[in-house]
N, CA, C and O of each residue as an XYZ file, in Angstrom:
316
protein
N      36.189     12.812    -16.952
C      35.889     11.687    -16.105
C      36.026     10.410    -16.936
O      35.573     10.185    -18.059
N      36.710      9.668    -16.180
C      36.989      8.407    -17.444
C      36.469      7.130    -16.642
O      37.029      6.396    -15.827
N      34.844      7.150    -17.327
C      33.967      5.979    -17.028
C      34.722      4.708    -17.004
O      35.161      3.918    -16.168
N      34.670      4.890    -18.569
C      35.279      3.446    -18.956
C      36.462      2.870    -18.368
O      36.467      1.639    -18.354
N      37.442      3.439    -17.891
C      38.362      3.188    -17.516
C      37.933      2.518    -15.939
O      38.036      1.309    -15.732
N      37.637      3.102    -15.302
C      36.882      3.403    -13.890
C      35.133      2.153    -13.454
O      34.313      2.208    -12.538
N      35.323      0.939    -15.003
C      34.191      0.436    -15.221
C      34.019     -0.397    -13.755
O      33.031     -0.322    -13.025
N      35.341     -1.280    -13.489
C      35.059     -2.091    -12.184
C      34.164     -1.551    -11.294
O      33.090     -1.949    -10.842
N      34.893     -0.462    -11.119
C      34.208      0.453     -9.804
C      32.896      0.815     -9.658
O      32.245      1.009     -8.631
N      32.507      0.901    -11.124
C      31.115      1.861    -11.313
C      30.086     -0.004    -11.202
O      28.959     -0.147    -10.728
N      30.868     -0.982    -11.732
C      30.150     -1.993    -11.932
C      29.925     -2.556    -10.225
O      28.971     -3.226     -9.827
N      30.907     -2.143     -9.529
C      31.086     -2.849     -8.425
C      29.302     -2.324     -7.078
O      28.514     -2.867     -6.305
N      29.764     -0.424     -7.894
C      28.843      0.326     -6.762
C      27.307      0.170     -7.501
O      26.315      0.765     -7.080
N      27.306     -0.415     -8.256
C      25.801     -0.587     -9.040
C      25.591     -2.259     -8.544
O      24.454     -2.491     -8.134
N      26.628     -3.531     -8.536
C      26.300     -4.347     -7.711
C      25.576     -4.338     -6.717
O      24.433     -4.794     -6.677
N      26.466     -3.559     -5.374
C      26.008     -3.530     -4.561
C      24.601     -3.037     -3.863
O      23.904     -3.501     -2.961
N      24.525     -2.013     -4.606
C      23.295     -1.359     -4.709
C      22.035     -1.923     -5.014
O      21.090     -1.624     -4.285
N      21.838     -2.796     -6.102
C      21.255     -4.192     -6.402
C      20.913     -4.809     -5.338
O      19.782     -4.689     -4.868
N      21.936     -5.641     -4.748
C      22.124     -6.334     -3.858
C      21.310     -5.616     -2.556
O      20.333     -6.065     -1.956
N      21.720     -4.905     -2.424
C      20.901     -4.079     -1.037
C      19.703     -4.045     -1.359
O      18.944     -4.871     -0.852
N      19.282     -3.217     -2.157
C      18.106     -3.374     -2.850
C      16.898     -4.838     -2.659
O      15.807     -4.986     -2.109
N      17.710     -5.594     -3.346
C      17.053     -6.685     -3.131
C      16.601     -7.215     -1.880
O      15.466     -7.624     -1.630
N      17.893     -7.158     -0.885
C      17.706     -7.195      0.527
C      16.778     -6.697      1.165
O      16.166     -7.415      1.956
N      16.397     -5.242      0.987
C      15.452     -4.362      1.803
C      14.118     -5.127      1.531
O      13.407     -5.415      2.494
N      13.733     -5.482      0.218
C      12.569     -6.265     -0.643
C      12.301     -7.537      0.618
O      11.480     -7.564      1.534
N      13.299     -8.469      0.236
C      12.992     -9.217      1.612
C      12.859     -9.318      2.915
O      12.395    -10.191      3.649
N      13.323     -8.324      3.083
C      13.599     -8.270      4.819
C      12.110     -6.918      5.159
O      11.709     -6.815      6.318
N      11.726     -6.385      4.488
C      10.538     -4.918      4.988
C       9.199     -5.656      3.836
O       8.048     -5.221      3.846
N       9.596     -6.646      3.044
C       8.671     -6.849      2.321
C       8.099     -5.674      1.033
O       8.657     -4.612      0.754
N       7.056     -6.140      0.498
C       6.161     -4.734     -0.591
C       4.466     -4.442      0.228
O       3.527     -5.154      0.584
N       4.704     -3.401      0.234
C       3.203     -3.371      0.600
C       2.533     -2.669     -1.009
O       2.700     -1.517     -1.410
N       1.731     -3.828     -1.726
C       1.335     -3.025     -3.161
C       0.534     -2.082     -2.522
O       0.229     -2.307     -1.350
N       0.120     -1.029     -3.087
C      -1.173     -0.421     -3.051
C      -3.016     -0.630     -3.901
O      -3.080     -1.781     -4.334
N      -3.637     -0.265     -4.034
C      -4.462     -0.574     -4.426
C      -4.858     -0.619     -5.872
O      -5.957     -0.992     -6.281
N      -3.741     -0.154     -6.688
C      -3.822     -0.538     -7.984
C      -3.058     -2.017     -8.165
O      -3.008     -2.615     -9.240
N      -2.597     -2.392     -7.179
C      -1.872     -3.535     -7.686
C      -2.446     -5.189     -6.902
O      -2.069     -6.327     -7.181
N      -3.514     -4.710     -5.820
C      -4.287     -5.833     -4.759
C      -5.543     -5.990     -5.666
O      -6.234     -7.006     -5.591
N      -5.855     -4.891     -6.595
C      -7.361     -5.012     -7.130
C      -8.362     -4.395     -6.035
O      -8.102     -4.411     -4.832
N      -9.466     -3.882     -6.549
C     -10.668     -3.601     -5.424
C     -11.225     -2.123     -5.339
O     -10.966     -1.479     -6.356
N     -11.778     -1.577     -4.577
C     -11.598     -0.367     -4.266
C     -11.325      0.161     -3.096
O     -11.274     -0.500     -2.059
N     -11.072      1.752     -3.197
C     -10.689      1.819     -2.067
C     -11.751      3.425     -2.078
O     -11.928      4.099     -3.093
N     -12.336      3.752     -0.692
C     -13.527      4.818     -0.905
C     -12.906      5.614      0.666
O     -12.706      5.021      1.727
N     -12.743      6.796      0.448
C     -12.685      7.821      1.200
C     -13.961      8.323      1.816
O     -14.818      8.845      1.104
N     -14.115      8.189      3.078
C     -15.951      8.815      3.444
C     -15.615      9.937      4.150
O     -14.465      9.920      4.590
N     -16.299     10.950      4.403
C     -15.768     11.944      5.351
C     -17.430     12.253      5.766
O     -18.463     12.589      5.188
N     -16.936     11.883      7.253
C     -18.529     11.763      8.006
C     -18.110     12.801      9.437
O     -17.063     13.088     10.017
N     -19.513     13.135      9.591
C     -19.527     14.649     10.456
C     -19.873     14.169     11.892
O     -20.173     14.973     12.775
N     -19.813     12.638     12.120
C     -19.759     12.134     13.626
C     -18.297     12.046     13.751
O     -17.437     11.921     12.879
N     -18.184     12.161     15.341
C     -16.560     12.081     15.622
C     -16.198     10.672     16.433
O     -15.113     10.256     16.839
N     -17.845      9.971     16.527
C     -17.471      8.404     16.976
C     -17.803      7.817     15.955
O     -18.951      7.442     15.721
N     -16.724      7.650     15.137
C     -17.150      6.652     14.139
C     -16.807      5.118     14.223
O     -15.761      4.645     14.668
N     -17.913      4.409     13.698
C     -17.270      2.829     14.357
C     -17.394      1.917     13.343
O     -18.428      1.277     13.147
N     -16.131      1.797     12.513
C     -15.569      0.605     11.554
C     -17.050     -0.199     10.971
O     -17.745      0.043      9.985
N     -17.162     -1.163     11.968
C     -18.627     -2.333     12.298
C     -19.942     -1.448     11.698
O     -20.622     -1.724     10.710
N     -20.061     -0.435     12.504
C     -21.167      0.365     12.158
C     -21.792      0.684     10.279
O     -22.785      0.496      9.576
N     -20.199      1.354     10.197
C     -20.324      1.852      8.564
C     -20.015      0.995      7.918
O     -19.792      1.274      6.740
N     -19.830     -0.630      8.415
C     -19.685     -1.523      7.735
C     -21.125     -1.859      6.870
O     -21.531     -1.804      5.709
N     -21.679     -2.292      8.395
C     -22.866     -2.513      7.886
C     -24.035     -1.972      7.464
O     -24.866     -2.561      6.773
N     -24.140     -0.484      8.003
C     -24.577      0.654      7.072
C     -24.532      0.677      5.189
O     -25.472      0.963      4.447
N     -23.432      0.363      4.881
C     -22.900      0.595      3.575
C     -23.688     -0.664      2.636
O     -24.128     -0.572      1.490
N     -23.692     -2.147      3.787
C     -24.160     -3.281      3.631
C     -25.719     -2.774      3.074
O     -26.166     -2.790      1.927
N     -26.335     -2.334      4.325
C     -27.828     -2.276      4.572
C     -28.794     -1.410      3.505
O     -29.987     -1.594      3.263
N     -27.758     -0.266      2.872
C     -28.326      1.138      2.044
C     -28.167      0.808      1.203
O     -29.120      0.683      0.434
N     -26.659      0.399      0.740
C     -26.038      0.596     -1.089
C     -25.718     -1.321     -1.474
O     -24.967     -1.693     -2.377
N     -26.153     -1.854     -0.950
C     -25.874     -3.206     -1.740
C     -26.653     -4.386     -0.930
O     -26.797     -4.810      0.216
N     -27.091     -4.657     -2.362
C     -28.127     -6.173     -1.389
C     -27.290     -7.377     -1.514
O     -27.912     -8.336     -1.057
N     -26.126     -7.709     -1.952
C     -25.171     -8.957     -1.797
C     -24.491     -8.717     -0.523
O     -24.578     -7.697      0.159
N     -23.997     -9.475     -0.346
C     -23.201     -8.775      1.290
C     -21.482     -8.339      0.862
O     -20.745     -8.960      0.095
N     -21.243     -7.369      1.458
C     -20.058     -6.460      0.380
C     -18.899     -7.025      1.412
O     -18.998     -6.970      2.638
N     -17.823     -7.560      0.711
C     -16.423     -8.403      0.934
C     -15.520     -7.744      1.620
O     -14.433     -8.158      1.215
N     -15.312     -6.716      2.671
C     -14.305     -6.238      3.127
C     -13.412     -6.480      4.186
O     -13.602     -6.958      5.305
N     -11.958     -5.878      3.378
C     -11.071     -6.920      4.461
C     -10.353     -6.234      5.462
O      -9.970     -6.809      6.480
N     -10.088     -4.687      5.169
C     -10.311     -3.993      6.720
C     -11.089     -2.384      6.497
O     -11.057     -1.869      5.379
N     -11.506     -1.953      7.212
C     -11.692     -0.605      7.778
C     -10.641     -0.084      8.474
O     -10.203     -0.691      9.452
N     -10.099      1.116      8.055
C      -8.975      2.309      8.971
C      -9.560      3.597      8.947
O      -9.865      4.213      7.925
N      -9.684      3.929      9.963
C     -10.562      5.632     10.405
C      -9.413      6.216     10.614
O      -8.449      5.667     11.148
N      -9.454      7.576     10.130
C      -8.673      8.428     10.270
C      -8.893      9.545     10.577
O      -9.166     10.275      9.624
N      -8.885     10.083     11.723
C      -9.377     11.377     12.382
C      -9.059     12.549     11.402
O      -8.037     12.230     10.794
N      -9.385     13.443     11.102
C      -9.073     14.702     10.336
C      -8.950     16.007     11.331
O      -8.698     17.118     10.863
């Protein structure tokens, strides 16, 4: 296989690829995850099947912390 010879080509399909690349970045955005937003993130697994965001908000507020705790969403996830 003769890379070197063949460099345009290989330079051309690694361009483009770049290029797309970059594209997808802007156009779908990054969603970081939580090593990269800072914070934590806590898994609860609770044995009611109405669980309500608000509720265990302020539950969590009322038991485990006397400052009022900063959160910016709740997502329930049925199991």
């Amino acid at each position: 296989m003769n890379i070197i010879g063949h460099r345009k080509i290989f330079l051309s399909i690694s361009g483009i690829l770049v290029i797309a690349s970059i594209i997808a970045v802007v156009v779908f955005g990054l969603k970081p995850g939580i090593d990269f937003v800072g914070g934590t993130l806590w898994q609860l697994r609770l044995t009611q099947t109405n669980a309500d965001g608000t509720r265990i908000n302020a539950d969590l507020i009322k038991n485990f912390f006397e400052e009022e705790l900063a959160v910016k969403n709740i997502t329930i996830y049925p199991s």
